[in-house]
mmCIF entry with sequence, helices, sheets and N, C-alpha, C, O atoms, coordinates in Angstrom:
data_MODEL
# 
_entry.id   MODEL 
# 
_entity.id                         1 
_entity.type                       polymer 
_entity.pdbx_number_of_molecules   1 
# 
_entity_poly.entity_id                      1 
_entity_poly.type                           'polypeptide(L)' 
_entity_poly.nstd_linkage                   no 
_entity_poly.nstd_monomer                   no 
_entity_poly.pdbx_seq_one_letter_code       
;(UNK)(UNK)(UNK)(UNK)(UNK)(UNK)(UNK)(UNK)(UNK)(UNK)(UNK)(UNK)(UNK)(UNK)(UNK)(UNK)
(UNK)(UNK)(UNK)(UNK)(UNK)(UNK)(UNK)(UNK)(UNK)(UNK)(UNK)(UNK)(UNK)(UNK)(UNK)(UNK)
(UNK)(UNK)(UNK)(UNK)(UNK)(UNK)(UNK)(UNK)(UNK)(UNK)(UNK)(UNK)(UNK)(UNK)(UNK)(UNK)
(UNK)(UNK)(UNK)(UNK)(UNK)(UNK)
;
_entity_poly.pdbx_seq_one_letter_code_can   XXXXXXXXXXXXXXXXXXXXXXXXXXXXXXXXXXXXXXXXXXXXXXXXXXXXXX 
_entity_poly.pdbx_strand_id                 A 
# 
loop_
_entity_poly_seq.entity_id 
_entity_poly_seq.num 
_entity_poly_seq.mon_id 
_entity_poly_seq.hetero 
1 1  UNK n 
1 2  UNK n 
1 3  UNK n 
1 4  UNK n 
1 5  UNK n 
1 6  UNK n 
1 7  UNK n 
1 8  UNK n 
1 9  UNK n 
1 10 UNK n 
1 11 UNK n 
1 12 UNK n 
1 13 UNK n 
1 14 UNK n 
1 15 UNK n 
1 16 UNK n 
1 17 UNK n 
1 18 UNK n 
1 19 UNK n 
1 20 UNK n 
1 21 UNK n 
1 22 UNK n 
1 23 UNK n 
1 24 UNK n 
1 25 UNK n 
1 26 UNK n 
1 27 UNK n 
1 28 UNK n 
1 29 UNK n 
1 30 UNK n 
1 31 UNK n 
1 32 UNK n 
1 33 UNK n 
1 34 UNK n 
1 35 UNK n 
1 36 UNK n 
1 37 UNK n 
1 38 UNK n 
1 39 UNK n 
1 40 UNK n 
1 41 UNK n 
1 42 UNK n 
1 43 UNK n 
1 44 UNK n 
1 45 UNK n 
1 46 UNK n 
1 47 UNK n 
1 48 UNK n 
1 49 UNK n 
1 50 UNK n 
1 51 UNK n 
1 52 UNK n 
1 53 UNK n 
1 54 UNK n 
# 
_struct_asym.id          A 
_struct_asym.entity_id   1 
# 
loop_
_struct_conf.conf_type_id 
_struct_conf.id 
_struct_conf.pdbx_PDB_helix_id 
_struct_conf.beg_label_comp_id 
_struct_conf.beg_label_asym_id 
_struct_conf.beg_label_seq_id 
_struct_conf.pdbx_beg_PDB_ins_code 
_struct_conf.end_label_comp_id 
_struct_conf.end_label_asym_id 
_struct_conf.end_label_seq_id 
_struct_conf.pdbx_end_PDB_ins_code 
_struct_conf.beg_auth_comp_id 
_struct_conf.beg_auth_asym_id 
_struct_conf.beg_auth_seq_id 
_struct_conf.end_auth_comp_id 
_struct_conf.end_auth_asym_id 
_struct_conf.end_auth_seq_id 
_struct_conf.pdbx_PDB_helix_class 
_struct_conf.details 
_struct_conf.pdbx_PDB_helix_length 
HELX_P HELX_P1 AA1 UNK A 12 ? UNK A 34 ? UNK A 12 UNK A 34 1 ? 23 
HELX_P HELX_P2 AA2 UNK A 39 ? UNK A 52 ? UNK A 39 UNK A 52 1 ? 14 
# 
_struct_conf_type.id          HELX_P 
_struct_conf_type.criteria    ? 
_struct_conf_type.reference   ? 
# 
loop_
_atom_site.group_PDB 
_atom_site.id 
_atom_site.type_symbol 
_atom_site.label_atom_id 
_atom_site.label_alt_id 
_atom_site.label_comp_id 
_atom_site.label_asym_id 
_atom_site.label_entity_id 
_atom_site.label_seq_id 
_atom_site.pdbx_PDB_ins_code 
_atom_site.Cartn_x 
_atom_site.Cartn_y 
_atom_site.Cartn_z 
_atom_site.occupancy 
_atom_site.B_iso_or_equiv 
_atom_site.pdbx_formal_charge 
_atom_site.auth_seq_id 
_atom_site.auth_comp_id 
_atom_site.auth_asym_id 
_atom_site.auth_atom_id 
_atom_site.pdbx_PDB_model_num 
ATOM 1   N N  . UNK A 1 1  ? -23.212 49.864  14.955 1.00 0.00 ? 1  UNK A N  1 
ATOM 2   C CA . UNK A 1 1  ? -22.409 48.674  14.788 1.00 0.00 ? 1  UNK A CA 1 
ATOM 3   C C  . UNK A 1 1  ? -23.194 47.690  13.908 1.00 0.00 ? 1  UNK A C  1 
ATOM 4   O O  . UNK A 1 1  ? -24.382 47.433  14.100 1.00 0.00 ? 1  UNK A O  1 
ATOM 5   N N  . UNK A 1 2  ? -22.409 47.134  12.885 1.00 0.00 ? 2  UNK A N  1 
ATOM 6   C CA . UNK A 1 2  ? -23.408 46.494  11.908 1.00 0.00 ? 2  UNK A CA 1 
ATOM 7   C C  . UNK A 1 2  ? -23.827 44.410  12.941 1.00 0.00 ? 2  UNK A C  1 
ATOM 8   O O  . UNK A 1 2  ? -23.271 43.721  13.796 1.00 0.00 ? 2  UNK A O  1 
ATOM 9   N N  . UNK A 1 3  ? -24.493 44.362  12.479 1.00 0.00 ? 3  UNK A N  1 
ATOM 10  C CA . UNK A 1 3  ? -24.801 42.690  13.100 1.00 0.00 ? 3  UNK A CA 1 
ATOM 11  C C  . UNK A 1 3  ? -24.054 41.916  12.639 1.00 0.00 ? 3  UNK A C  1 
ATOM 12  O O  . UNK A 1 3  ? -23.893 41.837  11.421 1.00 0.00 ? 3  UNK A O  1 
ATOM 13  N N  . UNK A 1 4  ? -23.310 41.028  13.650 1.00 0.00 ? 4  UNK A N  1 
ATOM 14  C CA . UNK A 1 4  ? -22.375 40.176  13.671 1.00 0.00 ? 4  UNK A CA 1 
ATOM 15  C C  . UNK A 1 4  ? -23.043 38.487  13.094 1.00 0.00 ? 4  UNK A C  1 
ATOM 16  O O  . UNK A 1 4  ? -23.875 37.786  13.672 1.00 0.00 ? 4  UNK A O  1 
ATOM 17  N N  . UNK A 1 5  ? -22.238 38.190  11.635 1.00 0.00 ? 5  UNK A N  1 
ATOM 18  C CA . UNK A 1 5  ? -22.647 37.282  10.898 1.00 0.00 ? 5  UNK A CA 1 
ATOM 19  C C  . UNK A 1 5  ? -22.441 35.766  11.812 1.00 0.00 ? 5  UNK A C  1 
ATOM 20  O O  . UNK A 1 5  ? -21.470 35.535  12.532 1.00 0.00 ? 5  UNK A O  1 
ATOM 21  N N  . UNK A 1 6  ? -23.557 34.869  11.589 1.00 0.00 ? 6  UNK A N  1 
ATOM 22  C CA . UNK A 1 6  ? -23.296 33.691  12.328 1.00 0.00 ? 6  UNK A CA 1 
ATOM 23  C C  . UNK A 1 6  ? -22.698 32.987  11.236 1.00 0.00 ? 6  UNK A C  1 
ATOM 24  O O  . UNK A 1 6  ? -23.181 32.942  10.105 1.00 0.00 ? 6  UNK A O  1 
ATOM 25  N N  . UNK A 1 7  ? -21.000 32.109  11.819 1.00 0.00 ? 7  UNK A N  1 
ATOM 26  C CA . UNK A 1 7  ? -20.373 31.228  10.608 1.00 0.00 ? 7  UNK A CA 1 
ATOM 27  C C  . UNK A 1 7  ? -20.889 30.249  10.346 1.00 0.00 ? 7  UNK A C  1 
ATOM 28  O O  . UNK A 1 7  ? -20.461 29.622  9.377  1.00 0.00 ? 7  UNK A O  1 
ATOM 29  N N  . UNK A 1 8  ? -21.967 29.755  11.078 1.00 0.00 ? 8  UNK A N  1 
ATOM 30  C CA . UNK A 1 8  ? -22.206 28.380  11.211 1.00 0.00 ? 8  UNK A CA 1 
ATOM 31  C C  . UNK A 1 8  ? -24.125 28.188  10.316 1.00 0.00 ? 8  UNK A C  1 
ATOM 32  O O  . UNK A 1 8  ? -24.883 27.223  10.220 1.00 0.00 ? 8  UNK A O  1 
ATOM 33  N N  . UNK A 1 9  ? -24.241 29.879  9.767  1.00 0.00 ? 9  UNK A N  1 
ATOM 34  C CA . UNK A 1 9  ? -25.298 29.843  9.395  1.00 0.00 ? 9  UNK A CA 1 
ATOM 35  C C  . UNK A 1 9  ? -24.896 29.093  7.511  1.00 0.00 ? 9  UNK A C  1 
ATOM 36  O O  . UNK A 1 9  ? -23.873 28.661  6.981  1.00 0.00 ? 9  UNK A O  1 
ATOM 37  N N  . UNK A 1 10 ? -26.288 29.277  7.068  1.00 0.00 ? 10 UNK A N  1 
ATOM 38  C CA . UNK A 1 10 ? -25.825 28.164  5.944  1.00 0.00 ? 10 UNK A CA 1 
ATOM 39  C C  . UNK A 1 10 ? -26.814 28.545  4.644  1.00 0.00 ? 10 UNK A C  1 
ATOM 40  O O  . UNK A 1 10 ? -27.621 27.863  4.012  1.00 0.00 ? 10 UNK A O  1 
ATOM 41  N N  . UNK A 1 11 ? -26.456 29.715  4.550  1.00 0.00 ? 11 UNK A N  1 
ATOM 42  C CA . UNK A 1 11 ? -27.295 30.886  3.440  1.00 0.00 ? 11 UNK A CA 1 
ATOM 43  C C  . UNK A 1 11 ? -26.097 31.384  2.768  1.00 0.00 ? 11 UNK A C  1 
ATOM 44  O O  . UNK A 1 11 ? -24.943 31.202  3.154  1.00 0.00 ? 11 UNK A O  1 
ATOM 45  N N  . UNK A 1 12 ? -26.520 32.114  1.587  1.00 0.00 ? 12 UNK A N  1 
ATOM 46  C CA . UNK A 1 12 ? -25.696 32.975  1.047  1.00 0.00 ? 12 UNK A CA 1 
ATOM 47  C C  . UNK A 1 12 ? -24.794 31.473  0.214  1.00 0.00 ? 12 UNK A C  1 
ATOM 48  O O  . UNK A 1 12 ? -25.172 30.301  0.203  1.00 0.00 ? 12 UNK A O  1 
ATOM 49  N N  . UNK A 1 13 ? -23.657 32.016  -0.348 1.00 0.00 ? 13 UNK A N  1 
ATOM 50  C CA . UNK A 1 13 ? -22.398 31.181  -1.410 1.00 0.00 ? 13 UNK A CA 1 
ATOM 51  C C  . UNK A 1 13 ? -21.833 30.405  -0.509 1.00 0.00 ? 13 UNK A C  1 
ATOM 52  O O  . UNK A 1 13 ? -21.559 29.355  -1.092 1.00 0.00 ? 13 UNK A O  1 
ATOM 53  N N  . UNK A 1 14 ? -21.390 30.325  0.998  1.00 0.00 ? 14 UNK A N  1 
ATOM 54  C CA . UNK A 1 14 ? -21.033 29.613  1.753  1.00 0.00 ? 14 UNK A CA 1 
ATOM 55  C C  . UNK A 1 14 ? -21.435 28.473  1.669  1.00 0.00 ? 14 UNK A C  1 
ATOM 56  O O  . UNK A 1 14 ? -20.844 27.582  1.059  1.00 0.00 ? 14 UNK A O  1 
ATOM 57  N N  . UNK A 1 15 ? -22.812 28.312  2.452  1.00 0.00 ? 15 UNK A N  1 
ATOM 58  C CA . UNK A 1 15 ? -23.917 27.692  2.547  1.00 0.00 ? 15 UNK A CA 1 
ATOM 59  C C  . UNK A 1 15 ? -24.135 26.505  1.230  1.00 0.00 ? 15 UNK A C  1 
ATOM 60  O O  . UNK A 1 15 ? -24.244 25.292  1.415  1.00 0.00 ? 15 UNK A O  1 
ATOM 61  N N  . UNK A 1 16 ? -24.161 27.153  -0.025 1.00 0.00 ? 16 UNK A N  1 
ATOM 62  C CA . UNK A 1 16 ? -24.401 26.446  -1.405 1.00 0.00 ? 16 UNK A CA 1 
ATOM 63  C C  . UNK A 1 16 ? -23.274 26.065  -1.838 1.00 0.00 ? 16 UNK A C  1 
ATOM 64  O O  . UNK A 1 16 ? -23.410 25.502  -2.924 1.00 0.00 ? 16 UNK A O  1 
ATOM 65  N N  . UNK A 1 17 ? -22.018 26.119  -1.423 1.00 0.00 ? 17 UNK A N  1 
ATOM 66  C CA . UNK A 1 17 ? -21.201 25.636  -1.322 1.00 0.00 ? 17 UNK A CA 1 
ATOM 67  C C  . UNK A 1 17 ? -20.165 24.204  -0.749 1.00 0.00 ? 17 UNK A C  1 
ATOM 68  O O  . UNK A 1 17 ? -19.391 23.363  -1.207 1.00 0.00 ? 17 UNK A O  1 
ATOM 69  N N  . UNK A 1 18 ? -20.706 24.578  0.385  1.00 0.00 ? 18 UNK A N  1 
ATOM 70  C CA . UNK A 1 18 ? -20.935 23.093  1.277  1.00 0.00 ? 18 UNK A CA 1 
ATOM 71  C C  . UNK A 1 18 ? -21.726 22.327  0.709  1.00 0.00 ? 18 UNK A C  1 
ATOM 72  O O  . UNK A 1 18 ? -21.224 21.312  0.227  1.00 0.00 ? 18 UNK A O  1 
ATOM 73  N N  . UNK A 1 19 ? -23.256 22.533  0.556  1.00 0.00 ? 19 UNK A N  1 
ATOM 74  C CA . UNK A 1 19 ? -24.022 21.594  0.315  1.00 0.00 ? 19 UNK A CA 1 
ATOM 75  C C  . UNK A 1 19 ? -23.889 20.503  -0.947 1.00 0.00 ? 19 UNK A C  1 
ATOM 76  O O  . UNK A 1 19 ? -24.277 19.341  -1.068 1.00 0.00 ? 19 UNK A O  1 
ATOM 77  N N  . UNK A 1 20 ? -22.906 21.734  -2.141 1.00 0.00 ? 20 UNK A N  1 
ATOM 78  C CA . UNK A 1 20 ? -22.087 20.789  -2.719 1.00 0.00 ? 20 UNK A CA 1 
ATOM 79  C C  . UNK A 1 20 ? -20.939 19.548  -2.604 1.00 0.00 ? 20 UNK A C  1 
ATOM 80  O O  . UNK A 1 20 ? -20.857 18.433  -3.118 1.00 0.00 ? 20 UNK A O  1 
ATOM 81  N N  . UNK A 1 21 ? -20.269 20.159  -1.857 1.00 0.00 ? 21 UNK A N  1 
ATOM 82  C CA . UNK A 1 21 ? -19.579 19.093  -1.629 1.00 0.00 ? 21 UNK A CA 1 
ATOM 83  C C  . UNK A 1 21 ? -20.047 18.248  -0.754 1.00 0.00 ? 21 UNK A C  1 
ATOM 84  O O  . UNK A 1 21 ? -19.730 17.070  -0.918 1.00 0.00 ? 21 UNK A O  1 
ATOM 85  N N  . UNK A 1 22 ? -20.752 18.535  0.181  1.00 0.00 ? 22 UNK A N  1 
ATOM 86  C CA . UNK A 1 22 ? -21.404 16.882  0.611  1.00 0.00 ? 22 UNK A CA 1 
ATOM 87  C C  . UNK A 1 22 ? -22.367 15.863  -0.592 1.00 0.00 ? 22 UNK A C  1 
ATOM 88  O O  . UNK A 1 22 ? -22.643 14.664  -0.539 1.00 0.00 ? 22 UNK A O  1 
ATOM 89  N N  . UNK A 1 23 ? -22.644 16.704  -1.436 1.00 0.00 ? 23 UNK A N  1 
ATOM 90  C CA . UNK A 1 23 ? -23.627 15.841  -2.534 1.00 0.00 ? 23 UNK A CA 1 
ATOM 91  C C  . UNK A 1 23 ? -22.916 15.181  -3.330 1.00 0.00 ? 23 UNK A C  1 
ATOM 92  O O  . UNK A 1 23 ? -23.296 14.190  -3.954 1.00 0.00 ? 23 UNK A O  1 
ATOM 93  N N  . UNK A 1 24 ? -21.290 15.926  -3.388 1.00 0.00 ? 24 UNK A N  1 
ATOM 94  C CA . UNK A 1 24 ? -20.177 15.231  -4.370 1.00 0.00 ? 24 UNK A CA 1 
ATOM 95  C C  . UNK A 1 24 ? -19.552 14.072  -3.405 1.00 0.00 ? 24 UNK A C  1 
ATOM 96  O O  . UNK A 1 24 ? -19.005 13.083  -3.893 1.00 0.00 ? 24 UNK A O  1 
ATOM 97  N N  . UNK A 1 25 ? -19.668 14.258  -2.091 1.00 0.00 ? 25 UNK A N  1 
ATOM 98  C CA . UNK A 1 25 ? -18.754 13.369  -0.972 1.00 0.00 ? 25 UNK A CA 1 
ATOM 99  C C  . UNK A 1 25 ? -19.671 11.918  -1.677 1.00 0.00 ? 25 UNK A C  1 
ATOM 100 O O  . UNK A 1 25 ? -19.328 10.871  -2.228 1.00 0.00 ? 25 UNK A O  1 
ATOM 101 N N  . UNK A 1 26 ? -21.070 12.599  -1.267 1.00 0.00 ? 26 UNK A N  1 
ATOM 102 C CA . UNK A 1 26 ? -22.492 11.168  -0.893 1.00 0.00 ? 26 UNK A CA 1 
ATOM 103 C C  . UNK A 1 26 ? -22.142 10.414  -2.187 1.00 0.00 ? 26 UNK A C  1 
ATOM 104 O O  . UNK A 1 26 ? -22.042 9.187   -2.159 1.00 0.00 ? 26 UNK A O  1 
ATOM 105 N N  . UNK A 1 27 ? -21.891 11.334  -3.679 1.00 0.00 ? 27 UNK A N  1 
ATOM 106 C CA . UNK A 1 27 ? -22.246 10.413  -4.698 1.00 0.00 ? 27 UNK A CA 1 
ATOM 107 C C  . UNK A 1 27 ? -20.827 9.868   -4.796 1.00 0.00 ? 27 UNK A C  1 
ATOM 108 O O  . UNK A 1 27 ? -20.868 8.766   -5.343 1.00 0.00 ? 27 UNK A O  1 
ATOM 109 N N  . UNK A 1 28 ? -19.643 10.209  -4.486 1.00 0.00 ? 28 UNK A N  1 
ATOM 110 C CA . UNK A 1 28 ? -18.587 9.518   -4.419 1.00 0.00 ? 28 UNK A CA 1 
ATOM 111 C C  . UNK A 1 28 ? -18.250 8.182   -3.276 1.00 0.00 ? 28 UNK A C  1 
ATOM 112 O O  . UNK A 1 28 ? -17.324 7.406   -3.513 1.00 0.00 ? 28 UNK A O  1 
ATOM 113 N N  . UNK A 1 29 ? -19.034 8.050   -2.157 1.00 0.00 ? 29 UNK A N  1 
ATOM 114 C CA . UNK A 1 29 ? -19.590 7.287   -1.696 1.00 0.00 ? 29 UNK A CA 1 
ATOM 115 C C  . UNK A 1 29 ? -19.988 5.807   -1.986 1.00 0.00 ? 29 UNK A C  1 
ATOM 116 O O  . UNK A 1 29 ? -19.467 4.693   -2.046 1.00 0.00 ? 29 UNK A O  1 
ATOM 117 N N  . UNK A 1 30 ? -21.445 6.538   -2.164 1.00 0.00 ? 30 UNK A N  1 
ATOM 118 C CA . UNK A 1 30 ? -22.169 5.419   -3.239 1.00 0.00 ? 30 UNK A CA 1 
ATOM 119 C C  . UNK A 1 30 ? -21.582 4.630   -4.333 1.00 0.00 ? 30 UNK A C  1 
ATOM 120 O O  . UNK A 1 30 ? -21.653 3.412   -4.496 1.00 0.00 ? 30 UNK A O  1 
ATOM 121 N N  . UNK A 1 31 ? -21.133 5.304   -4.886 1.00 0.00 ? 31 UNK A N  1 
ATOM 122 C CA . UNK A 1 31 ? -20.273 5.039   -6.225 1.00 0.00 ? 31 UNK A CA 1 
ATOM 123 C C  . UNK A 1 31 ? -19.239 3.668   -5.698 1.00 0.00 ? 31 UNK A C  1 
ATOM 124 O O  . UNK A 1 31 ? -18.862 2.626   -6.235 1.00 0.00 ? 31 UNK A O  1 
ATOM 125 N N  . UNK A 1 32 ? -19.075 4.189   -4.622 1.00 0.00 ? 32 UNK A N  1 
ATOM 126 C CA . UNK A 1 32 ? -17.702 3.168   -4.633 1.00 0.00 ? 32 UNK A CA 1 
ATOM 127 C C  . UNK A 1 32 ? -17.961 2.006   -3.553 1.00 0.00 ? 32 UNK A C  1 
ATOM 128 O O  . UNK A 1 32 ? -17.135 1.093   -3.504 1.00 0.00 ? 32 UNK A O  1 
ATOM 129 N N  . UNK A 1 33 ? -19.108 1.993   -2.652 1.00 0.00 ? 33 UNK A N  1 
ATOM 130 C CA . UNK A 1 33 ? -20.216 1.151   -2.291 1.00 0.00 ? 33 UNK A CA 1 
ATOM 131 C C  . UNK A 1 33 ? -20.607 0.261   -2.705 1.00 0.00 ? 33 UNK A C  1 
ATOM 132 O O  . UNK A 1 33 ? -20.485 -0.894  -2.297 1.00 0.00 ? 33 UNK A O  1 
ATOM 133 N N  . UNK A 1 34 ? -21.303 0.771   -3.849 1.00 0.00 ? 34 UNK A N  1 
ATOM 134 C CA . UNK A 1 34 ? -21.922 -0.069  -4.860 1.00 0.00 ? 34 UNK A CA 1 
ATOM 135 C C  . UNK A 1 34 ? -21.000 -0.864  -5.758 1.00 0.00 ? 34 UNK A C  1 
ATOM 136 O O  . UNK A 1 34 ? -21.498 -1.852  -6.297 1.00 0.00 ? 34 UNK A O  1 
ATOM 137 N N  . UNK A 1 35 ? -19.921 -0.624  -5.964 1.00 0.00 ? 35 UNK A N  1 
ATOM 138 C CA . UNK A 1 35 ? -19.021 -1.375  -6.712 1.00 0.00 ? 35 UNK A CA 1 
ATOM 139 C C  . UNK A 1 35 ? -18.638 -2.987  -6.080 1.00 0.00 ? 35 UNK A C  1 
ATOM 140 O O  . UNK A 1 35 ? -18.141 -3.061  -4.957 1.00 0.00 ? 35 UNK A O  1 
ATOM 141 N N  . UNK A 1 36 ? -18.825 -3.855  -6.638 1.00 0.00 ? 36 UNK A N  1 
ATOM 142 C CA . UNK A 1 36 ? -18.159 -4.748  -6.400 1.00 0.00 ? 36 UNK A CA 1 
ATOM 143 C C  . UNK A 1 36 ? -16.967 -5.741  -5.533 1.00 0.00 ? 36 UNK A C  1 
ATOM 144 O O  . UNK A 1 36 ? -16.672 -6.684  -6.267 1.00 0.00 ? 36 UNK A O  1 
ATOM 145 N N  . UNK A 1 37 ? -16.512 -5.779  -4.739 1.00 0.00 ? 37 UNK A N  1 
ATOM 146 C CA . UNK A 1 37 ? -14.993 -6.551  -4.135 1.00 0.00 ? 37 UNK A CA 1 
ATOM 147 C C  . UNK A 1 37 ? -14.581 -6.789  -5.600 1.00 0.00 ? 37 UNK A C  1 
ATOM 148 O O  . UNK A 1 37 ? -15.292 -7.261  -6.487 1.00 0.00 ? 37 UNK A O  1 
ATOM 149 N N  . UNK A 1 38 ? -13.076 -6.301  -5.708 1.00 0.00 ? 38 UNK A N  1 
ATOM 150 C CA . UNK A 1 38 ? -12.184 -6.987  -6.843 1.00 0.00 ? 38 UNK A CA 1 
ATOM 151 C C  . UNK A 1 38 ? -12.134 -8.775  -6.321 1.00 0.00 ? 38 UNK A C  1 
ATOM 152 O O  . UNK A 1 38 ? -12.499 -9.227  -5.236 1.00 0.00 ? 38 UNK A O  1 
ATOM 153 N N  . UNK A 1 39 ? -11.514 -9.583  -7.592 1.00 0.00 ? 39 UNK A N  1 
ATOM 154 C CA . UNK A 1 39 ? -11.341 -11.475 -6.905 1.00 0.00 ? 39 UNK A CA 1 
ATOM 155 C C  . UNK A 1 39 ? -10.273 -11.368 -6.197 1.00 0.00 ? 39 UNK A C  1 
ATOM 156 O O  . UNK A 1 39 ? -10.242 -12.035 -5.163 1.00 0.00 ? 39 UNK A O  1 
ATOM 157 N N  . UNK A 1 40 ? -9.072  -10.492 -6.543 1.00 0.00 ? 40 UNK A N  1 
ATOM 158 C CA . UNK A 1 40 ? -8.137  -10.986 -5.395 1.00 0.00 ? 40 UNK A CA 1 
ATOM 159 C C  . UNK A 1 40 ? -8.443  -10.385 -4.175 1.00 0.00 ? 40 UNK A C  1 
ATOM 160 O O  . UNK A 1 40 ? -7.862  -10.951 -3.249 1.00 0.00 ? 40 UNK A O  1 
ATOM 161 N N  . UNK A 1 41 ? -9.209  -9.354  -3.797 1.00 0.00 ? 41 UNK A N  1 
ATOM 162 C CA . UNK A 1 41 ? -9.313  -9.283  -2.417 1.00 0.00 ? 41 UNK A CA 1 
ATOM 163 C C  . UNK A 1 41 ? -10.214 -10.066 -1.731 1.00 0.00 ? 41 UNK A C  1 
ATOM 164 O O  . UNK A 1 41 ? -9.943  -10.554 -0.633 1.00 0.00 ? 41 UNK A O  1 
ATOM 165 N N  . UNK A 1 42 ? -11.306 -10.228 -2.316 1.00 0.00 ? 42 UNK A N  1 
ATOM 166 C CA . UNK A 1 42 ? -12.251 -11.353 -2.027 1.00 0.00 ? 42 UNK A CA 1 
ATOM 167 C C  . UNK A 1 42 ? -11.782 -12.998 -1.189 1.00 0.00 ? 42 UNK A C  1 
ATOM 168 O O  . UNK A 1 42 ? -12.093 -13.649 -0.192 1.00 0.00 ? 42 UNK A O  1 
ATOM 169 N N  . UNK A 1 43 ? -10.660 -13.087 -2.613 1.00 0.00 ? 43 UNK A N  1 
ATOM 170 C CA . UNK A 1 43 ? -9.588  -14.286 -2.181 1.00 0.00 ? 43 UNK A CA 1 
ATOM 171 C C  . UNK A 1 43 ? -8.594  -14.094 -0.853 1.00 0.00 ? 43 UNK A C  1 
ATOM 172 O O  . UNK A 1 43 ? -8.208  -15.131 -0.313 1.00 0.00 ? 43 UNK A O  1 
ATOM 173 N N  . UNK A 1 44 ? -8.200  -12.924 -0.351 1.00 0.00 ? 44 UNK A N  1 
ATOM 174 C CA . UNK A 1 44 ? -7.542  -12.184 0.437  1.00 0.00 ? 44 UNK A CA 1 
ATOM 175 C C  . UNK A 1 44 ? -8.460  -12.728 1.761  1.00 0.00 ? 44 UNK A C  1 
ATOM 176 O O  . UNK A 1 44 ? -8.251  -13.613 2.591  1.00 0.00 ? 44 UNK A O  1 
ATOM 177 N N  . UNK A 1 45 ? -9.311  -12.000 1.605  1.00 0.00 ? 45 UNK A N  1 
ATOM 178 C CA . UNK A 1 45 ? -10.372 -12.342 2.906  1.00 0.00 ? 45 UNK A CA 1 
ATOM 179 C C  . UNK A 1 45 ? -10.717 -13.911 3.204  1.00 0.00 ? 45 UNK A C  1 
ATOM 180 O O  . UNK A 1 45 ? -11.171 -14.379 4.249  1.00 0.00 ? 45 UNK A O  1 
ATOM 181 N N  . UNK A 1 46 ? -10.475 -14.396 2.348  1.00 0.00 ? 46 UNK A N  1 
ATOM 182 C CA . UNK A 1 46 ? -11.163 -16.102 2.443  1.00 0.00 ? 46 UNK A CA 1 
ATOM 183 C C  . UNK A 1 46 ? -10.089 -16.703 3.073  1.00 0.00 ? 46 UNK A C  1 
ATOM 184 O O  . UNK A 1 46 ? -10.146 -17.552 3.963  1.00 0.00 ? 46 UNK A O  1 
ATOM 185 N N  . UNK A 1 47 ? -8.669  -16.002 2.337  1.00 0.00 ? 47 UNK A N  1 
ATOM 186 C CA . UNK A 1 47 ? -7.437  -16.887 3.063  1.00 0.00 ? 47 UNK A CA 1 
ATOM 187 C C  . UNK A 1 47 ? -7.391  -16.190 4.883  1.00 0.00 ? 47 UNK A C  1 
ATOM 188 O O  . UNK A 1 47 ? -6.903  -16.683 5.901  1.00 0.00 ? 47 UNK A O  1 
ATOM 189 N N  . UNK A 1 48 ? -7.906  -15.278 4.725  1.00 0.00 ? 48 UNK A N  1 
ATOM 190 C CA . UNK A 1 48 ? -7.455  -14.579 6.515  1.00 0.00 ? 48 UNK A CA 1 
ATOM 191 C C  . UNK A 1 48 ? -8.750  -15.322 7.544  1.00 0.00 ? 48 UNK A C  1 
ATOM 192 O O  . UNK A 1 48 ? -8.718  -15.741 8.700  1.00 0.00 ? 48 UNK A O  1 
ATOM 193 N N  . UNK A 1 49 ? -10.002 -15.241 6.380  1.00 0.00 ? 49 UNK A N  1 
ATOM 194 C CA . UNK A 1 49 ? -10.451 -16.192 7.705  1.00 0.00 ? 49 UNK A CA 1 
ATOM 195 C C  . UNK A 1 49 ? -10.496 -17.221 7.851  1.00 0.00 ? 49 UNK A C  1 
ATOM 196 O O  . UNK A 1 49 ? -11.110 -17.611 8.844  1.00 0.00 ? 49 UNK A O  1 
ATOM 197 N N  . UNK A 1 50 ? -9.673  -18.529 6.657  1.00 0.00 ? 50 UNK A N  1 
ATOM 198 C CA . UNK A 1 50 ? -9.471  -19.533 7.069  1.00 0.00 ? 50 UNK A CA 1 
ATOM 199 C C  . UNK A 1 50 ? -8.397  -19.668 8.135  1.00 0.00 ? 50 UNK A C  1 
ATOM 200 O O  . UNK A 1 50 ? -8.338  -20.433 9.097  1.00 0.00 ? 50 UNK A O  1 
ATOM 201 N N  . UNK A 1 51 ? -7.377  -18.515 7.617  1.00 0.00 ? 51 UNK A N  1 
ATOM 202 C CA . UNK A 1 51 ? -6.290  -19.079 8.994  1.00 0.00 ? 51 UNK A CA 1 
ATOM 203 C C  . UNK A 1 51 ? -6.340  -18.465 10.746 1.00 0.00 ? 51 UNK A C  1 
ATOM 204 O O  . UNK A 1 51 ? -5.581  -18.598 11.706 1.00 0.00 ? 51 UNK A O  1 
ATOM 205 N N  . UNK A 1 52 ? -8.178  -17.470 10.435 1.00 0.00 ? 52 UNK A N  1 
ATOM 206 C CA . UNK A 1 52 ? -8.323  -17.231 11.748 1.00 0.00 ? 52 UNK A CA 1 
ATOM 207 C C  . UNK A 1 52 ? -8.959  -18.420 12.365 1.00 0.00 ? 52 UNK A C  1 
ATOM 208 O O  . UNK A 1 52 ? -8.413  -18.757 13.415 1.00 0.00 ? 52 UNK A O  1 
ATOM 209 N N  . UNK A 1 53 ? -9.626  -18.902 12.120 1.00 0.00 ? 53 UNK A N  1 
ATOM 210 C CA . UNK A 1 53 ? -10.190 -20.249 12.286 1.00 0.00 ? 53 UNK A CA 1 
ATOM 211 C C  . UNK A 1 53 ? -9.634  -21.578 12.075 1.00 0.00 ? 53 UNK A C  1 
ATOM 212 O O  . UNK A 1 53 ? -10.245 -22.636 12.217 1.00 0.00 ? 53 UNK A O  1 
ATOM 213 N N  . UNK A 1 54 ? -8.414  -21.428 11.720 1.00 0.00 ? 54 UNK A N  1 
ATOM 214 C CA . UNK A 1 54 ? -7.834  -22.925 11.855 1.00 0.00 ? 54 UNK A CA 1 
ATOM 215 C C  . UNK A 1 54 ? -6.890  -23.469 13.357 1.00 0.00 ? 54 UNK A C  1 
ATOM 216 O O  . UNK A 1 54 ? -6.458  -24.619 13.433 1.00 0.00 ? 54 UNK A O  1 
# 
């Protein structure tokens, strides 16, 4: 009986596969992290917490 493959192992094209897409997740991430608040949402937030606080 040949040995039963573990799915959860992380070798072989599987394995290098995943590890891609988490490196594409992380830098898509970052990317959009690092970006800025647009002004109108910025402005968005200023008006919600003035009228949580008024």
């Amino acid at each position: 009986m040949p040995p039963r493959r573990d799915p959860q192992a992380k070798t072989g094209r599987q394995g290098a596969g995943k590890q891609g897409w988490a490196d594409g997740l992380r830098k898509l991430y970052d990317g959009v992290v690092s970006e800025p608040l647009p002004d109108s949402f910025e402005d968005l937030l200023k008006r919600l917490d003035k009228e949580g606080n008024g």
